[in-house]
Phi, psi and omega in degrees: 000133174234138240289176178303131142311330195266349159301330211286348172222043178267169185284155175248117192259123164318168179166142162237136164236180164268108196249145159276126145252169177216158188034085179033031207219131129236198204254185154165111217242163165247139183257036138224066165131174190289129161275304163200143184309171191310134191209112165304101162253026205277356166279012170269354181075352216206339187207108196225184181244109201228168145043039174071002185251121172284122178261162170241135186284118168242192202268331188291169176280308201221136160141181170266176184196142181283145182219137188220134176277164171205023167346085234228136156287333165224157181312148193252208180267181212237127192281152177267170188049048182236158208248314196236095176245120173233156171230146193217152186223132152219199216211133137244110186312321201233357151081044149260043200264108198239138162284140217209123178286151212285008184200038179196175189266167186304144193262165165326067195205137184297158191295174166280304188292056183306327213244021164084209176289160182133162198282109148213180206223134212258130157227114181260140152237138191251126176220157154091344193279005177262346201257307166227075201288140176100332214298178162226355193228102170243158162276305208223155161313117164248017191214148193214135166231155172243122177238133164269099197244156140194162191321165160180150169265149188310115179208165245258169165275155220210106172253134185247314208224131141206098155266302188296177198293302197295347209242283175341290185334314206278309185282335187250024153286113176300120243309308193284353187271154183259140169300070195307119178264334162195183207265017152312292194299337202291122178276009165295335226245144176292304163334283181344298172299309173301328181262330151302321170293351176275294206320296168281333158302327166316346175247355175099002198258137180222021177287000000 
């Protein structure tokens, strides 16, 4: 299904905020229902599919990060002066499709899904994801992404772009393994444990 034709060439309104990530990730989710399946996108490095949630990689662990909507009625161009671009297709079951921090609610930004439910196809861009990796504590934002959506029917993921450091990191980690990012996270650690068991129930996962 693809969005109403007669939608298709209304204006969309833009936005940037500031979004939380927390365990390298933030979201872009629908709140009535799975945007898409589980999908290895892990050679873009930069964008994949888990628990019905498309996530996005950044390189802090913990902390904001700039984020900008961009909502286009036909495909655009690939915006310039970015380290990283990859694209990814998803479904919004309720023509809400938002970014979303991986353990709160959305954030202050206009959907994605301009042309209402129906199939679209996402392009994130990334800079700055070299600057402070790991980290959980910045005085300011250092990392900025841009996603780009507009309709499309459904086609594989696509890395467009790969310069930074952090994303070559990312990609040659094998798809299942999991990234101990510090030794909080180490499920040897009673922490450790407690943030994989939220980490999965947040997904629903509750073995």
């Amino acid at each position: 299904m693809t969005p109403d034709e007669a939608t298709v060439n209304e204006p969309a309104p833009q936005g940037t905020a500031l979004v939380d990530v927390e365990y390298h990730l933030f979201q872009i989710t629908d709140p009535h229902g799975p945007v898409a399946d589980d999908l290895d996108a892990s050679h873009t490095g930069l964008v994949s599919a888990d628990g019905g949630a498309i996530e996005v990689r950044t390189g802090i662990h913990t902390g904001d990060v700039h984020v900008t909507v961009e909502p286009h009625s036909h495909r655009p161009e690939p915006a310039q002066g970015w380290e990283e671009i990859a694209e990814i297709s998803c479904n919004s079951p309720s023509g809400e499709l938002l970014v979303t921090p991986y353990m709160d609610d959305p954030a202050d930004l206009p959907s994605l899904a301009s042309q209402g439910p129906g199939s679209y196809r996402l392009r994130v861009h990334a800079r700055g994801r070299d600057r402070a990796v790991d980290q959980t504590m910045v005085d300011e934002a250092v990392e900025s992404y841009l996603i780009q959506s507009w309709p499309a029917a459904y086609e594989d993921a696509l890395l467009v772009q790969a310069t930074d450091t952090y994303g070559a990191q990312v990609r040659a980690q094998p798809a299942n393994d999991t990234i101990v990012i510090d030794h909080e996270d180490s499920l040897e650690t009673p922490i450790g444990r407690e943030r994989d068991i939220l980490r999965r129930a947040g997904r629903g996962d509750y073995s």
